[in-house]
C-alpha positions as CSV (number, residue, x, y, z in Angstrom):
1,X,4.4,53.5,146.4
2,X,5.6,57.1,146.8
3,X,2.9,60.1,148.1
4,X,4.2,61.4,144.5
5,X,4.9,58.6,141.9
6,X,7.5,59.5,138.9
7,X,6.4,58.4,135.2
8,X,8.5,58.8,132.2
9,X,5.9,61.0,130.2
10,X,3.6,63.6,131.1
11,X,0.8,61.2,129.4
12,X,0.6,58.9,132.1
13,X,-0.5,61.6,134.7
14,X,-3.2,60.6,137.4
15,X,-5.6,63.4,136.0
16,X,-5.2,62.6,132.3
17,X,-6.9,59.2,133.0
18,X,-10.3,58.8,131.1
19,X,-12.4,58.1,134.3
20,X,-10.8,61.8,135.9
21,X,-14.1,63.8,135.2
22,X,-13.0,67.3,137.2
23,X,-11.7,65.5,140.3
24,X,-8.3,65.0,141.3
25,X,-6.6,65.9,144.6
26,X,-2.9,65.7,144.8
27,X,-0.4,65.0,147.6
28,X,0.1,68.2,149.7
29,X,3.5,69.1,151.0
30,X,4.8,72.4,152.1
31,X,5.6,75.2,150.1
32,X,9.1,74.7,148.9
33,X,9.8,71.2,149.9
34,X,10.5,68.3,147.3
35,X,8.5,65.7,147.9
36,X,10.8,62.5,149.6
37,X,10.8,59.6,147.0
38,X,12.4,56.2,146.9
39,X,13.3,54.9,143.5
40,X,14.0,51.7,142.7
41,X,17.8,51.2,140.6
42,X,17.4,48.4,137.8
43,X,20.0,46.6,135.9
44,X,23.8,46.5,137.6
45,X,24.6,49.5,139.3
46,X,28.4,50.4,138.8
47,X,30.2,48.3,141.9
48,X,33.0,50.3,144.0
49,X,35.8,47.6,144.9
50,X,36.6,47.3,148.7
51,X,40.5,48.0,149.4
52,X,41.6,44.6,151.6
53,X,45.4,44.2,153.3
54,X,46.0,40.9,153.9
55,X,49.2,40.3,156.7
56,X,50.4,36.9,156.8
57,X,52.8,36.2,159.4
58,X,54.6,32.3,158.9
59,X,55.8,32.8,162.4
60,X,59.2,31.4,162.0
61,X,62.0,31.6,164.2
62,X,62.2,34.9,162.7
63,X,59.0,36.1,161.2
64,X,58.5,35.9,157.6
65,X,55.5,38.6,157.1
66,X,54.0,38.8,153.7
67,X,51.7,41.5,152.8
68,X,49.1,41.5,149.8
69,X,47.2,44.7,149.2
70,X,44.4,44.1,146.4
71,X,40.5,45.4,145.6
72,X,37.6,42.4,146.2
73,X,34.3,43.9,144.1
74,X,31.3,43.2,145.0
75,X,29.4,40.1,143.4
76,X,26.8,42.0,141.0
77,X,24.2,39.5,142.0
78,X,24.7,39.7,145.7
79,X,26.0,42.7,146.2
80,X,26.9,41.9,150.1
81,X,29.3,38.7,148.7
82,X,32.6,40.2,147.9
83,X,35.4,38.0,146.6
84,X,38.6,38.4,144.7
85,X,42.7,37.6,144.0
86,X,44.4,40.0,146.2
87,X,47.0,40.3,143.5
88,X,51.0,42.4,144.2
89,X,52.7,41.4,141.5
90,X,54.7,39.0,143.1
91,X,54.6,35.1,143.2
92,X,53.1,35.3,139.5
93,X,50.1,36.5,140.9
94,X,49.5,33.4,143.3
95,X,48.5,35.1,146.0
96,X,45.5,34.3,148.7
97,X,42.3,34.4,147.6
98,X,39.8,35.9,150.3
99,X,36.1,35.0,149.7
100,X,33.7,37.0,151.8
101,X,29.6,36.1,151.7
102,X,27.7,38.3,154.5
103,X,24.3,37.1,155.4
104,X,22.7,39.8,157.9
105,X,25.7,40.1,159.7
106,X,27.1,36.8,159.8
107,X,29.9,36.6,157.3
108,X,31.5,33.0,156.4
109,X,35.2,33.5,155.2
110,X,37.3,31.2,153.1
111,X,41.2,31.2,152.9
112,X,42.2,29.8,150.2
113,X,46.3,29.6,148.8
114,X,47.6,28.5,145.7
115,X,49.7,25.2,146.0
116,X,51.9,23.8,143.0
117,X,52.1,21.2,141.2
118,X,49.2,19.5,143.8
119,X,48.1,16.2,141.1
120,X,52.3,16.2,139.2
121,X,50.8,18.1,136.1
122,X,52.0,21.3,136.7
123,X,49.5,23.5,137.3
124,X,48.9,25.6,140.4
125,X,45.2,25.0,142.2
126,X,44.0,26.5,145.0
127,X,43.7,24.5,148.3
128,X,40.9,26.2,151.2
129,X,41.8,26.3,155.1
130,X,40.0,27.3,158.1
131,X,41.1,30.1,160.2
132,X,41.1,29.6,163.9
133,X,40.6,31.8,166.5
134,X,41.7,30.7,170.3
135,X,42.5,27.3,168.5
136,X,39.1,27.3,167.3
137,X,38.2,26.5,163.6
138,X,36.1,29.7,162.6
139,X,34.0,29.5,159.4
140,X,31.5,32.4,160.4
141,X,32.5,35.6,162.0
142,X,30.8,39.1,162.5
143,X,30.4,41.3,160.1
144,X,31.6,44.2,162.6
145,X,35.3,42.4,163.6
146,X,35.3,42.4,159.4
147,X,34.6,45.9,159.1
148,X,36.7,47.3,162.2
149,X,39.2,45.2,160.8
150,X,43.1,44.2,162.7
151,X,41.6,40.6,164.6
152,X,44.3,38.2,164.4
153,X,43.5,34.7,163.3
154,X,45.8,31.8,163.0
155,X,46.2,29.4,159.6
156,X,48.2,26.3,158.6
157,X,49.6,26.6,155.2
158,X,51.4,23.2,153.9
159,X,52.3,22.4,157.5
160,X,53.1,25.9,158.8
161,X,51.5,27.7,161.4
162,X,51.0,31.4,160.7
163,X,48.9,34.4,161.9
164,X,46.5,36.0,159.6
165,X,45.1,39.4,159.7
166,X,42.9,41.7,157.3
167,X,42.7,45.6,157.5
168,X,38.7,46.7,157.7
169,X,36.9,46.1,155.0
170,X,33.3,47.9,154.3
171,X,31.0,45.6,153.4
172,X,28.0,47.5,152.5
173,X,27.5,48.2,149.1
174,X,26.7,52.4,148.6
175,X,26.8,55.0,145.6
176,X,25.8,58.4,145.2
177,X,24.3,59.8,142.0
178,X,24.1,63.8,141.7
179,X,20.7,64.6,139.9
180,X,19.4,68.1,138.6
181,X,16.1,68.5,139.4
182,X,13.4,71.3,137.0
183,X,10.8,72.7,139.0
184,X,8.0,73.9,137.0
185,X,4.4,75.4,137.2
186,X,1.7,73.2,136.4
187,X,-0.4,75.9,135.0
188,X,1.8,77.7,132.5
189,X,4.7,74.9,132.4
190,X,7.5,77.9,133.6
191,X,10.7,76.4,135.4
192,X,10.5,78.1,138.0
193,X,13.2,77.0,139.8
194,X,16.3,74.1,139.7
195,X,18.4,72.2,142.5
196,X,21.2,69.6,142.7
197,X,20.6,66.4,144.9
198,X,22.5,63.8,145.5
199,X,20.8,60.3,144.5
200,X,22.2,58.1,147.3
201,X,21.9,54.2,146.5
202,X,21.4,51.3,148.7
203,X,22.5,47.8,147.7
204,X,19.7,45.5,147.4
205,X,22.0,42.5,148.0
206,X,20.1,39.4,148.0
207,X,17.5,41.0,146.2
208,X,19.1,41.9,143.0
209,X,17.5,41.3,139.9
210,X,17.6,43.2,136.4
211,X,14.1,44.8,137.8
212,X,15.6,45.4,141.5
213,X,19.0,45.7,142.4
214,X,19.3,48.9,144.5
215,X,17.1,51.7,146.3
216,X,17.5,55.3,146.1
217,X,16.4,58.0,148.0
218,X,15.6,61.6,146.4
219,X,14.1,64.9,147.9
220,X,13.1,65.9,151.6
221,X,15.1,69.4,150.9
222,X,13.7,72.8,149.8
223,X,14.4,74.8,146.8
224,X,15.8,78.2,147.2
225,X,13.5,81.0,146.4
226,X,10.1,82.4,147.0
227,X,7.0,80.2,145.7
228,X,3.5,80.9,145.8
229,X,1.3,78.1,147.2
230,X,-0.1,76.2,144.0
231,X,0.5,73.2,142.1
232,X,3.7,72.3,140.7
233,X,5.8,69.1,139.2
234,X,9.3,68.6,138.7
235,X,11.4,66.6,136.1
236,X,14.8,65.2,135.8
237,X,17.2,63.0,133.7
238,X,18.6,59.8,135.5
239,X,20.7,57.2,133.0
240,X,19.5,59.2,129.8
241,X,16.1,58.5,130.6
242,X,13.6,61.7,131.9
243,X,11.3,61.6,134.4
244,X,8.1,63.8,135.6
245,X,6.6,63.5,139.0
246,X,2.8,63.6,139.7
247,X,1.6,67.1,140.2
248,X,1.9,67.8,144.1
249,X,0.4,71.2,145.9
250,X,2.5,73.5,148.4
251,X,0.1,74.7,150.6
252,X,1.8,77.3,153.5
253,X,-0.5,76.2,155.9
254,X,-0.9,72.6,156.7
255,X,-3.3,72.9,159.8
256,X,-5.8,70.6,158.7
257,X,-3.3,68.0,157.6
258,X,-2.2,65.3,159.2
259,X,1.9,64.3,158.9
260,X,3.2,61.4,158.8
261,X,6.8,59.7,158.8
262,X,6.7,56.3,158.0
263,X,9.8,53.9,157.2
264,X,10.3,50.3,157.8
265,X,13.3,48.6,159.6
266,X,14.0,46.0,157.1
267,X,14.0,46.6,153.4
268,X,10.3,46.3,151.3
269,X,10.9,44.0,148.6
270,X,8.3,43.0,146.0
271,X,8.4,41.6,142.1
272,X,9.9,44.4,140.8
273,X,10.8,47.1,143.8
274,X,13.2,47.4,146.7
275,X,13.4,50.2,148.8
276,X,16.3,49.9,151.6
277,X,15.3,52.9,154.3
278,X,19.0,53.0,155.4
279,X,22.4,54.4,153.9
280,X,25.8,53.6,154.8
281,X,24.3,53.8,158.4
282,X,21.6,56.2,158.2
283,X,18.0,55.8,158.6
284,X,16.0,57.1,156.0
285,X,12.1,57.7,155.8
286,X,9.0,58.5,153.1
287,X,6.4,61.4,154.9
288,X,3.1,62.3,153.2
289,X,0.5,64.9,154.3
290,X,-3.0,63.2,155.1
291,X,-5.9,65.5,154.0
292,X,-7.4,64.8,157.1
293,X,-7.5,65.5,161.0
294,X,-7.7,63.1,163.1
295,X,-12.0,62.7,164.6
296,X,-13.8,60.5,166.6
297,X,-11.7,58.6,168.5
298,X,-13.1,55.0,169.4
299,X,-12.2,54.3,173.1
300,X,-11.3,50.8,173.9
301,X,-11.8,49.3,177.3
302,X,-10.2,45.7,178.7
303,X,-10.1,44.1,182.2
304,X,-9.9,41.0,183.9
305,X,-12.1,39.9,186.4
306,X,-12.4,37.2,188.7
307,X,-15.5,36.2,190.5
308,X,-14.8,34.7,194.5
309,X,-18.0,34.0,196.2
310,X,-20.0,36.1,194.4
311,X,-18.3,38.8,194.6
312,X,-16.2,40.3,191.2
313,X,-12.3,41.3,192.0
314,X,-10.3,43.6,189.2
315,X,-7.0,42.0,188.6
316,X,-6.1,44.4,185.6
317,X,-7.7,46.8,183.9
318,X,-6.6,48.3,180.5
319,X,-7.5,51.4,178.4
320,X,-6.5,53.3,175.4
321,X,-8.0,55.5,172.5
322,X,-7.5,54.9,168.5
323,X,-6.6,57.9,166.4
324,X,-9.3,57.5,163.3
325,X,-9.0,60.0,160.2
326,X,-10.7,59.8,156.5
327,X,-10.5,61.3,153.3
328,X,-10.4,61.3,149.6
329,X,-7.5,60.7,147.8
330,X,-5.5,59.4,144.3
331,X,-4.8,55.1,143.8
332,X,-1.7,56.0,143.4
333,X,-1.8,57.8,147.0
334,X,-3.8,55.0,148.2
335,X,-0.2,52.7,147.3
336,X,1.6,54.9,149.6
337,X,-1.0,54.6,152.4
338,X,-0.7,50.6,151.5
339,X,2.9,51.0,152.4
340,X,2.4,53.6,155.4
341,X,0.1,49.9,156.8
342,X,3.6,47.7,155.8
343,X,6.0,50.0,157.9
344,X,6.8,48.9,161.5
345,X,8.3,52.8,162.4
346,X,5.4,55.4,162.0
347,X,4.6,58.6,163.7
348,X,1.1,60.3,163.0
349,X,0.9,64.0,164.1
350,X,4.5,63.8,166.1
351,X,3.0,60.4,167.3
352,X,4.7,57.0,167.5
353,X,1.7,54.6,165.8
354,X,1.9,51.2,167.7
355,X,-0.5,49.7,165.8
356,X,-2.2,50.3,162.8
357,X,-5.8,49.1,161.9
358,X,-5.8,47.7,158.1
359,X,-6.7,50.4,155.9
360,X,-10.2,50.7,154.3
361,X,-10.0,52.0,150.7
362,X,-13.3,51.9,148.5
363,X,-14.8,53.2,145.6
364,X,-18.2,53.6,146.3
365,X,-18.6,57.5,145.3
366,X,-15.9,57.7,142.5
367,X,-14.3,56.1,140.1
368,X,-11.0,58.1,140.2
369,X,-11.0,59.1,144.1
370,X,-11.6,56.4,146.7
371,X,-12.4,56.7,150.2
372,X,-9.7,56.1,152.6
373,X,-10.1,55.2,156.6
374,X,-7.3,55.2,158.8
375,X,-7.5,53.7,162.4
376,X,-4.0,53.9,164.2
377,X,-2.7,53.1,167.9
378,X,-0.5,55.7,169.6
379,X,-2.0,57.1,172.6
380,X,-1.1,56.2,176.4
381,X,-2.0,52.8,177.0
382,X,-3.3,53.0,180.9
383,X,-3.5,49.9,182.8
384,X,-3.8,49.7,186.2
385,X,-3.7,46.5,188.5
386,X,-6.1,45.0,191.5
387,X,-5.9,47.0,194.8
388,X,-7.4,43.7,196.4
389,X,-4.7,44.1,199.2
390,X,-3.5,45.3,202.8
391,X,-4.5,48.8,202.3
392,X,-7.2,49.7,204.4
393,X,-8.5,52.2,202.1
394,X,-8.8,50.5,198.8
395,X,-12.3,49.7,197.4
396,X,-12.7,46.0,197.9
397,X,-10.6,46.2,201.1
398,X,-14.3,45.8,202.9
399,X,-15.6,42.8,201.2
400,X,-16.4,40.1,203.6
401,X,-15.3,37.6,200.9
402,X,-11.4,39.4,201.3
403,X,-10.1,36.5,203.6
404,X,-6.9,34.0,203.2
405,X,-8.7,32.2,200.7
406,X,-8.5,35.1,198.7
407,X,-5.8,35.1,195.8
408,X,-3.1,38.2,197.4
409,X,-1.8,38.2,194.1
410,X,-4.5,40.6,193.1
């Protein structure tokens, strides 16, 4: 679903398909610029552990404050569900056990202790309490008092009251790959020029699967150098595995192309993708260049109307313009136009899009490029209300029908 999809040989390219017969049009970006391009991680990506201080004060007479400073990883299958043995060598390793499970922002926490002996067999087992907070039991608490970390909570351990408090905690699962990138010429296969990203992954959390368990985000920066306008591809090596991006065009002038930035505010996940458009905070966004300006504009026109003794009174009246562009392009373009339809944060042209028409993609002229038509709300909605009222000047002021029997609502 990228404006340039990646493919692991140069055999699987667009134009190399037996129905291509001279035509093929690929994504225009400007000269310079690596295409933006969100890849999907498979299998378990390598899972930092969060550093957690745990301060347990038995409130005694004279406080008795333990301390346990440990690691809790990430569960690889839920990659926002960290638990673990906060372990300090001390005690034989019996220390508390903090289970974390965050759930859009709502994180239940366990506290669980180690008791001896509990059934007479000697063996320790592990015995789970609520916190309270104001004397209240807690079992979910938000994700941001986790995070910030230092809220005081009070537990009973075998009889004892004591306070309980954790340092912050992150509980967003991120990574950052560096990745060399070739850029070469498609029509004489020269590097012509090389650049270091940095790969930055996105947990999928709930989403994981051996096809799906992270998004990453690559490109959106320019190479250094001078480039002549022409077609180009690029190629790197991620996990021993190489990879070669669809042939794209840098074009210096891009006034007859339509921009878009499109990105969606909770992650797109299907059978075998996930693409998160944030990072440890920060938005993040695919753009594509539409071979198209925007033309004929359909104009759309609403009201209300109420009819009062035969005479018709406006009580709202709404209009607004579509923006409508069309042009040829790739299937595999037409996959990032069906994700462009799937976003809910677009801008056309510098233009937030409201609404957007579903897309109409056929095949009626080609076999290898189908017809695309876009239809997108952005402009100025106007709406203006009823002047059925006191002023003396207003267009239906004059009707004889305008008495007390008239709605002054209007």
């Amino acid at each position: 679903m990228n404006p340039v999809p990646l493919w692991t040989s140069k055999n699987d390219w667009y134009c190399k398909k037996a129905t291509n017969h001279g035509n093929c049009v690929p994504p225009v970006f400007p000269t310079g610029m690596m295409p933006k391009m969100a890849l999907t991680v498979v299998g378990a990506p390598n899972s930092a552990s969060r550093s957690i201080t745990i301060t347990q004060d038995h409130g005694m007479p004279i406080s008795y404050i333990r301390t346990y400073t440990g690691n809790v990883s990430p569960n690889p299958k839920n990659q926002n569900n960290f638990n673990g043995v906060l372990n300090t060598g001390e005690h034989s390793g019996q220390e508390p056990i903090i289970l974390i499970t965050n759930n859009n922002g709502v994180c239940s926490v366990k506290f669980m202790y180690w008791v001896f002996d509990l059934h007479g067999d000697g063996y320790y087992r592990t015995r789970s309490v609520y916190l309270y907070d104001d004397n209240e039991a807690v079992e979910n608490i938000s994700k941001d008092i986790i995070e910030v970390g230092g809220h005081v909570f009070q537990v009973n351990i075998n009889g004892t009251n004591c306070t309980f408090k954790m340092s912050a905690v992150n509980l967003d699962y991120y990574a950052s790959r560096s990745i060399s990138v070739i850029l070469k010429r498609l029509s004489d296969e020269i590097t012509v020029a090389t650049r270091s990203f940095n790969g930055e992954i996105e947990g999928c959390g709930i989403a994981y699967n051996t096809l799906r368990s992270g998004s990453m985000f690559l490109g959106g920066k320019n190479f250094t150098g001078t480039f002549a306008d022409g077609v180009y591809y690029i190629q790197f090596t991620l996990d021993g595995t190489t990879y070669y991006s669809e042939p794209f065009m840098w074009l210096t002038n891009l006034n007859q192309y339509l921009h878009v930035v499109y990105r969606r505010s909770t992650p797109v996940v299907t059978t075998d993708n996930c693409i998160v458009f944030e990072y440890n905070g920060t938005a993040r966004s695919l753009e594509a260049w539409l071979p198209g300006l925007l033309v004929m504009p359909p104009f759309t026109f609403n009201d209300e109307v109420d009819e009062i003794d035969g005479r018709k009174f406006v009580r709202k009246q709404v209009s607004y313009k579509d923006e409508k562009c069309e042009f040829m392009c790739t299937a595999y373009f037409a996959e990032s136009i069906r994700l462009l339809w799937h976003c809910d944060i677009r801008t056309a042209g510098g233009m937030r899009v409201e609404y957007m028409v579903r897309p109409e993609i056929d095949w009626n002229t080609d076999n290898h490029l189908c017809g695309v038509k876009l239809e997108f709300q952005g402009d100025t909605v106007m709406q203006t209300n009823g002047t059925a009222s006191a002023y003396g000047d207003s267009s239906d002021s004059s009707h004889q029908s305008y008495d007390s029997s008239f709605d002054a609502s209007f």
